[in-house]
C-alpha positions in Angstrom: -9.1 24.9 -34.0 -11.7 26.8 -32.1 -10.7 29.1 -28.9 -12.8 26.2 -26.8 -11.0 23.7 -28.7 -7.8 25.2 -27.2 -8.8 25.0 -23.8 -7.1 22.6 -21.5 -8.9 19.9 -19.5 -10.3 20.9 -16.5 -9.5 18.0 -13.7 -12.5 15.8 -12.8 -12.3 14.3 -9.5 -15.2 12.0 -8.7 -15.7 10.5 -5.2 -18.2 7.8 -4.8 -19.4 7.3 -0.8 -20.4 4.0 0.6 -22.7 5.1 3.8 -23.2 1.7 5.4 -26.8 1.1 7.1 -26.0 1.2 11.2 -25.8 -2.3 12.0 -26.6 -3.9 9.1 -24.4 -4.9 6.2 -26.3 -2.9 3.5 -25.1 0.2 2.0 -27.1 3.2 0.2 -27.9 3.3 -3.6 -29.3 6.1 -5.3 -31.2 5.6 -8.4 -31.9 7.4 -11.3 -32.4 7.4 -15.5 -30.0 5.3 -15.7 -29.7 3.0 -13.4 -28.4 2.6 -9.8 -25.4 4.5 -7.9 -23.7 5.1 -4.8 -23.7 8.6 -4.1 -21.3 10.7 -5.9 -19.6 14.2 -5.8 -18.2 15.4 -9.1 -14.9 18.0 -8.0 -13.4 20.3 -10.8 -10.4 20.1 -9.6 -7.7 17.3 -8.4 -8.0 16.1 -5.2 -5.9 13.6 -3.6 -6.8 10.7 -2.2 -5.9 11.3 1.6 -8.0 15.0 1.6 -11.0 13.8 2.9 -12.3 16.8 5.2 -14.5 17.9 2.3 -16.7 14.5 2.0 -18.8 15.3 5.8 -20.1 18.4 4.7 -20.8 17.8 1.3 -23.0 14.6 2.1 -24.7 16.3 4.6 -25.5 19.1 2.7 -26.4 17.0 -0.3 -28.2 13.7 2.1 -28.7 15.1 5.1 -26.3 12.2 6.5 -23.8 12.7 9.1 -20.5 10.7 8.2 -17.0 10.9 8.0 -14.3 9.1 6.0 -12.9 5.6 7.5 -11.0 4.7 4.1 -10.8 4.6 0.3 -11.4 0.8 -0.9 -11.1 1.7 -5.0 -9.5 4.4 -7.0 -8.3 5.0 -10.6 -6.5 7.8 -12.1 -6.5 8.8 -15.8 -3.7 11.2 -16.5 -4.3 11.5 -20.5 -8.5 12.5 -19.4 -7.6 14.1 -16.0 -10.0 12.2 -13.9 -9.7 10.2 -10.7 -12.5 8.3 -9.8 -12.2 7.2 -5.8 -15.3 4.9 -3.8 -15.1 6.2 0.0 -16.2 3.7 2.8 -17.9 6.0 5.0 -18.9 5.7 8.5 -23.0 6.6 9.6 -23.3 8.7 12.4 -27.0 9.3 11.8 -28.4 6.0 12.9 -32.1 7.4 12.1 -31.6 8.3 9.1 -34.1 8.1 6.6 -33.1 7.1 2.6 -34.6 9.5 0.0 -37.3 8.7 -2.5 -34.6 7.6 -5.0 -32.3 6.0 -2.0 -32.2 2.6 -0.6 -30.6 0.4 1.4 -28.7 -2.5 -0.4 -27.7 -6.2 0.6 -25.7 -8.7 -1.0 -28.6 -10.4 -2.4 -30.4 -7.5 -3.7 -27.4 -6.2 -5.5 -27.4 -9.2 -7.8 -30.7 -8.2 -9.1 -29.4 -4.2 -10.0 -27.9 -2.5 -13.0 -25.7 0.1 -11.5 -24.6 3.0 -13.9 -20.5 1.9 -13.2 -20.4 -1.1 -13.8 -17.2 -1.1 -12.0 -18.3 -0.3 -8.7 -20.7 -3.6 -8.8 -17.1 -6.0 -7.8 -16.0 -3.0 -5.3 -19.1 -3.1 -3.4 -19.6 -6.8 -3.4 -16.3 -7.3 -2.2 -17.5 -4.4 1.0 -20.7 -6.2 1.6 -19.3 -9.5 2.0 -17.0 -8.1 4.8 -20.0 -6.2 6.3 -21.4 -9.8 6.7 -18.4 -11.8 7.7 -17.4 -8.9 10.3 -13.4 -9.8 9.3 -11.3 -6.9 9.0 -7.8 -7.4 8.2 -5.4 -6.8 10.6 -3.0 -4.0 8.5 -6.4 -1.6 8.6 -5.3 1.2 11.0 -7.4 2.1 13.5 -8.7 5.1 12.7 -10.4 3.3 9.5 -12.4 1.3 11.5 -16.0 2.5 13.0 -15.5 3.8 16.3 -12.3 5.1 16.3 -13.3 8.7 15.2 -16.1 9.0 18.6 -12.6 8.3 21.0 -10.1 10.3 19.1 -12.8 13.4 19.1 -13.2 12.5 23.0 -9.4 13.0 24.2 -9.3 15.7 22.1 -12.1 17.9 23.8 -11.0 16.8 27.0 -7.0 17.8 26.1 -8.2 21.3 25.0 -10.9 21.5 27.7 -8.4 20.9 30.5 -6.0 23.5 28.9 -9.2 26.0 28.7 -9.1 26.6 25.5 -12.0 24.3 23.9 -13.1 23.7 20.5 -15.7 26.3 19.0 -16.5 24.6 16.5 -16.9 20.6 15.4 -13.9 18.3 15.3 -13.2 18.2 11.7 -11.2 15.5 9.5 -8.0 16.8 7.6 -6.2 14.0 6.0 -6.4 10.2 6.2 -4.9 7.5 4.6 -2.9 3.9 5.7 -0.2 5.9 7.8 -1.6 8.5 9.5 -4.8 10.4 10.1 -5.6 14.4 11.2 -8.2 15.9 12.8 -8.8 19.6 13.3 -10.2 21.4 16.6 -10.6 25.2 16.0 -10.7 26.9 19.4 -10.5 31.0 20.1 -6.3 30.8 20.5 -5.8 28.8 16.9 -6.4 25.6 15.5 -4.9 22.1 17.1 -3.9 18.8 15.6 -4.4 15.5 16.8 -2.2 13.4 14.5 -2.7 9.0 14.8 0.3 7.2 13.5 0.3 3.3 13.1 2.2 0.7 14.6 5.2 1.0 12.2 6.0 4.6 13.8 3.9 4.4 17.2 7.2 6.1 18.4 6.8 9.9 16.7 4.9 11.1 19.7 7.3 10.7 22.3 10.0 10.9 19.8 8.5 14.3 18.8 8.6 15.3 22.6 11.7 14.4 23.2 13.3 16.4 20.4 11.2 19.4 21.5 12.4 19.2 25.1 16.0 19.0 23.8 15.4 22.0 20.3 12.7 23.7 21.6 13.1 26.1 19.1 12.8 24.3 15.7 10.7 21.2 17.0 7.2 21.4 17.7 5.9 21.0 21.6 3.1 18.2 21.8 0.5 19.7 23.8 -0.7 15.9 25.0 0.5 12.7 23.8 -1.2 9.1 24.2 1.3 6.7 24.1 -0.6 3.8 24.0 -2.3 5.1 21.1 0.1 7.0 19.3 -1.7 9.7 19.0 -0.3 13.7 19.7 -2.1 16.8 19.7 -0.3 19.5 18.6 -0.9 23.6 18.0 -0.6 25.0 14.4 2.8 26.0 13.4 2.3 27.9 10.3 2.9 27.5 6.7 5.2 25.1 5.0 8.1 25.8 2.6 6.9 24.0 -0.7 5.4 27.1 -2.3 8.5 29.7 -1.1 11.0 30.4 -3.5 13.3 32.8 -0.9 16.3 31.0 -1.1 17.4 32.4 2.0 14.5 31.1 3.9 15.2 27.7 2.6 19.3 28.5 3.5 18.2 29.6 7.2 16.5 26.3 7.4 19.3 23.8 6.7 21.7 26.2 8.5 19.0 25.6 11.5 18.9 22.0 10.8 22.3 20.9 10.0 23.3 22.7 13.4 21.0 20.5 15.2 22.0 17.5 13.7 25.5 18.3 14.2 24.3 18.5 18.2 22.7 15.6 18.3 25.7 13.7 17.5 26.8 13.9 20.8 23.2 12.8 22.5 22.6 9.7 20.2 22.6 7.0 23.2 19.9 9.1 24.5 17.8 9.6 21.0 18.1 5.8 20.7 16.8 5.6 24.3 13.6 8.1 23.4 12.7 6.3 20.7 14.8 6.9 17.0 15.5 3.9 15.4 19.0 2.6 14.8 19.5 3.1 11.2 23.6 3.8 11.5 25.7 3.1 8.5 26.5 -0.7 9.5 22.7 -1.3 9.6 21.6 0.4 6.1 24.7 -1.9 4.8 23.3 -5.2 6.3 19.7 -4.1 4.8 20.7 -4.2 1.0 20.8 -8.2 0.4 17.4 -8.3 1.8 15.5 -5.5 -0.1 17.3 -6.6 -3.2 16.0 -10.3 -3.0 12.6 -8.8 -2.2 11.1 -9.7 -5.8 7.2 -8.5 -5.0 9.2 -5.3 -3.5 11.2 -4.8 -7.1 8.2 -5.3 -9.5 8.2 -1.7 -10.2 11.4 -2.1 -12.0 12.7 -3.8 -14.8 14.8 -6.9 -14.9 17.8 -4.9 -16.6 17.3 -2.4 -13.8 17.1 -5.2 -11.1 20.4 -6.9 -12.7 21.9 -3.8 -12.2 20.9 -3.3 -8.8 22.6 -7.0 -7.6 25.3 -5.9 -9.7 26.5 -2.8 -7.4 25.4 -4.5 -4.3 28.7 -4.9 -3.5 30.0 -1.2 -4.2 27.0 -0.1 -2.4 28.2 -1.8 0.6 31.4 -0.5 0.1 30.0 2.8 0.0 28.8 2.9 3.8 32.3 2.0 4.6 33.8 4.9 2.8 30.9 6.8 3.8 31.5 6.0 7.8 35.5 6.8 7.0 34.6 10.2 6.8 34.7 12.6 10.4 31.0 13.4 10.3 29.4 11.5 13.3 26.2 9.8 12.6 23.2 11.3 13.8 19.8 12.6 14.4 18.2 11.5 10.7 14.6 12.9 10.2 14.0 10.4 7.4 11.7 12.4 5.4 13.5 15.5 5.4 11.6 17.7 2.9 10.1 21.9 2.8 6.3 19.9 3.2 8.0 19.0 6.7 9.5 22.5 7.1 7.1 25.5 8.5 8.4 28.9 9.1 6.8 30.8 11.9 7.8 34.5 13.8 11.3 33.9 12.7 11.6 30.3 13.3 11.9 27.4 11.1 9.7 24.6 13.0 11.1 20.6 11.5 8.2 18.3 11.8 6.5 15.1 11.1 9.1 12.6 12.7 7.8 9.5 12.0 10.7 8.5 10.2 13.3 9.6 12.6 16.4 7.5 13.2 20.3 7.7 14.2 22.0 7.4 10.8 24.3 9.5 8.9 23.0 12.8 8.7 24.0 13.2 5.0 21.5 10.9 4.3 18.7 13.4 5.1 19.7 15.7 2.4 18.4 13.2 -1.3 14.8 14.2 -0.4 15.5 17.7 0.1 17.2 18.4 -2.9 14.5 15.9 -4.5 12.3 18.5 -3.9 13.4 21.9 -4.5 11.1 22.9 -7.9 10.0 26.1 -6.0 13.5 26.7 -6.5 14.1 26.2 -10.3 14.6 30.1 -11.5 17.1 30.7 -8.5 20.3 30.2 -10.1 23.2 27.5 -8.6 20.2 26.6 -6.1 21.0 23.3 -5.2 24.6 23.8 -4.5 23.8 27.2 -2.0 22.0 24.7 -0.3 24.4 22.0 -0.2 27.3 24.5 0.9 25.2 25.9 4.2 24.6 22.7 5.0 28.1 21.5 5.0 29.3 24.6 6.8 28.0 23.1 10.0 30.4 19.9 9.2 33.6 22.3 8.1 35.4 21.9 10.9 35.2 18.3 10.8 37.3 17.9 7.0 38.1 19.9 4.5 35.1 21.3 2.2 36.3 19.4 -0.7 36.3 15.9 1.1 33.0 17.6 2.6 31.8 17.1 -0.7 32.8 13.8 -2.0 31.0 12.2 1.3 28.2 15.0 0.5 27.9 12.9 -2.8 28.1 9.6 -1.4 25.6 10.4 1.1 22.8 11.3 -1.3 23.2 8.0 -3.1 23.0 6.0 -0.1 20.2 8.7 0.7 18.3 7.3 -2.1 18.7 3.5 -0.8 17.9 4.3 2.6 14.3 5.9 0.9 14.2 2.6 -1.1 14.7 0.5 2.3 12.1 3.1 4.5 9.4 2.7 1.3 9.7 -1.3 1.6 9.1 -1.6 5.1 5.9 1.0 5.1 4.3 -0.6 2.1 4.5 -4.3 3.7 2.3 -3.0 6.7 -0.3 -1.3 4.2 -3.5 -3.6 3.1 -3.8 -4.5 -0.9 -5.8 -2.0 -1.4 -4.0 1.4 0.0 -0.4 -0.2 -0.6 -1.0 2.0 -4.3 -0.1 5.2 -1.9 3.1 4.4 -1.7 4.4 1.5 -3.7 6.0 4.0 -6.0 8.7 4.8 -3.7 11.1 1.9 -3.8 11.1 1.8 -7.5 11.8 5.4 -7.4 14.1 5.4 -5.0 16.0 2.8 -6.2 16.1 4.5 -9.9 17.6 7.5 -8.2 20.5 5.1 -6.6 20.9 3.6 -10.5 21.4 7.5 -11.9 23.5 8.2 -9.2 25.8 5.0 -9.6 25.9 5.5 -13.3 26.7 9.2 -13.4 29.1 8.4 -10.8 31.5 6.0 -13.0 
């Protein structure tokens, strides 16, 4: 085998844009050799899905087109021939915008009468004009893929950072979007801000996320403006999160940090329920489990063994929030997606963010996704149990540390089905065509509860 032989794969990300014409339902395709396109930008390297903060530029560069992402509408992953292949709907900001030589604009009717080079796109973008003409949008698209929604976010945002007097020198630039949030960039002289738009499911993480800061000001975040009706929060960078470190102590500081604030909270939870966390207590994650385990379009990521199983330790499972709630550890603050992606370390601090998830449960519950999580980890030795013993030592003087444990235990598997539970109620507000993003979770969420279980008896 030859030395190029040898060489792995690079991954090939190719993103396809549809740039609609303004006010009419046509879209641009480019032609060439052999046949008809939409545009296209070839990446050597993986790029997921919800990084779109690259596409503006490049088309511009490339067109001469001013856009920005609204949503994705087709994408397919090989693993075996690293490539992803994802069609963009874009929206046109340039509304005099001229096609080039090899550019037009493209109807329904004209696109029966074209041979495009991927054949695959032809459905895709029949599918996008005939919406174009009815003017029907569904009502799970989130706002900020819809046309419009981009011109108001960018306008409270240069009037939040204008009234603090520090304004943006530069333009408002897209981060991440995809079916459950969207961020934006503003890069001023004192550091970069955030405007982060939540959907309906957690419209309460901005004045959730206030609430907590007012009350930890130390390890939560302090929204610089919120828009309640909106859900929108703007919010100064915070550093650096913990995926990447593997200093063990700076992940032990953090659950030492977090686990003391958790064991605080106990005592404040009438008033967390009052600023917005949802009640997710024990008695509640036990009444949930008939439900998302008669959910059959919610299980189709298993199989029917693993399904049979599943009714099968319904019951124990139940039991297990009893014995769970048995324990002295009060239920509390619950961030519900407690992982180092949501952990940034700044000046000394560990900062917890990215509450849209956050609930009154029992804390223990927090800790599956954490461990989940800890690869950075891997060549520390006895990792995963430093971790689990400075978390507990906020609990000590609440039980012994081997009773500590066994509810430790108990907690991660109903950890797991509370994941399972959080994953089913996200994907049923996604459209058909992003619920891909996360339809993974229940199935391995629910696996996790099976391994669990089974190494359990």
């Amino acid at each position: 085998m030859s030395a190029a032989a040898e060489q792995p794969r690079q991954w090939q990300t190719n993103h396809y844009a549809i740039i609609p014409q303004p006010g009419e339902p046509r879209a641009l395709l480019l032609a060439d050799a052999a046949g008809w396109s939409l545009p296209h930008l070839r990446l050597d390297t993986r790029k997921w899905l919800t990084e779109v903060g690259h596409l503006r530029p490049v088309l511009l560069k490339l067109l001469g087109v001013d856009t920005t992402a609204l949503r994705y509408v087709y994408t397919r992953t090989n693993d075996v021939g690293q490539q992803t292949d994802v069609i963009y709907e874009m929206e046109n900001h340039s509304p005099a915008w001229v096609p080039p030589p090899n550019g037009r604009w493209v109807g329904r009717a004209d696109l029966e009468r074209l041979t495009l080079v991927q054949p695959e796109q032809w459905a895709v973008l029949a599918d996008w004009l005939a919406e174009a003409e009815s003017g029907a949008i569904s009502d799970q698209r989130p706002p900020w893929s819809r046309p419009g929604w981009l011109a108001a976010a960018t306008t409270w945002l240069n009037g939040q950072l204008v009234r603090l007097e520090r304004p943006p020198i530069a333009a408002i630039e897209q981060v991440k979007s995809w079916g459950i949030s969207c961020v934006l960039r503003a890069r001023t002289a004192d550091g970069d801000a955030y405007l982060k738009a939540v959907p309906a499911l957690f419209a309460q993480e901005p004045v959730v996320t206030q609430a907590l800061a007012m009350r930890y000001p130390e390890n939560i975040p302090t929204p610089i403006a919120i828009d309640r009706e909106r859900s929108w929060m703007l919010l100064w960078d915070f550093g650096q999160d913990l995926r990447d470190s593997n200093d063990v102590a700076i992940w032990e500081e953090a659950l030492r940090q977090f686990s003391q604030m958790q064991r605080d909270s106990a005592g404040h939870v009438d008033e967390l329920l009052a600023a917005g966390c949802v009640d997710r207590r024990l008695e509640v994650l036990a009444a949930q489990i008939d439900p998302l385990l008669s959910d059959t379009a919610g299980l189709a990521g298993l199989e029917p063994a693993e399904i049979a199983r599943l009714r099968a330790i319904a019951p124990h499972l139940k039991a297990s929030c009893a014995k769970l709630a048995g324990y002295g550890v009060p239920q509390a603050l619950v961030h519900g997606d407690f992982h180092p992606g949501n952990i940034a370390f700044q000046a000394g601090r560990h900062i917890f963010f990215d509450w849209t998830d956050a609930c009154i449960a029992h804390p223990f519950l927090d800790m599956i996704t954490m461990l989940d999580a800890t690869n950075a980890l891997n060549g520390v030795p006895g990792a995963r149990t430093r971790l689990r013993d400075v978390y507990l030592a906020a609990w000590a003087t609440l039980e012994p540390v081997a009773r500590l444990v066994e509810a430790f235990e108990i907690g991660l598997t109903l950890g797991a089905l509370h994941q399972a539970i959080s994953y089913r109620a996200i994907v049923a507000t996604l459209e058909p065509v992003a619920r891909h993003e996360l339809d993974w979770g229940v199935p391995y969420w629910l696996r996790q509860v099976l391994s669990r279980e089974i190494g359990e008896t």
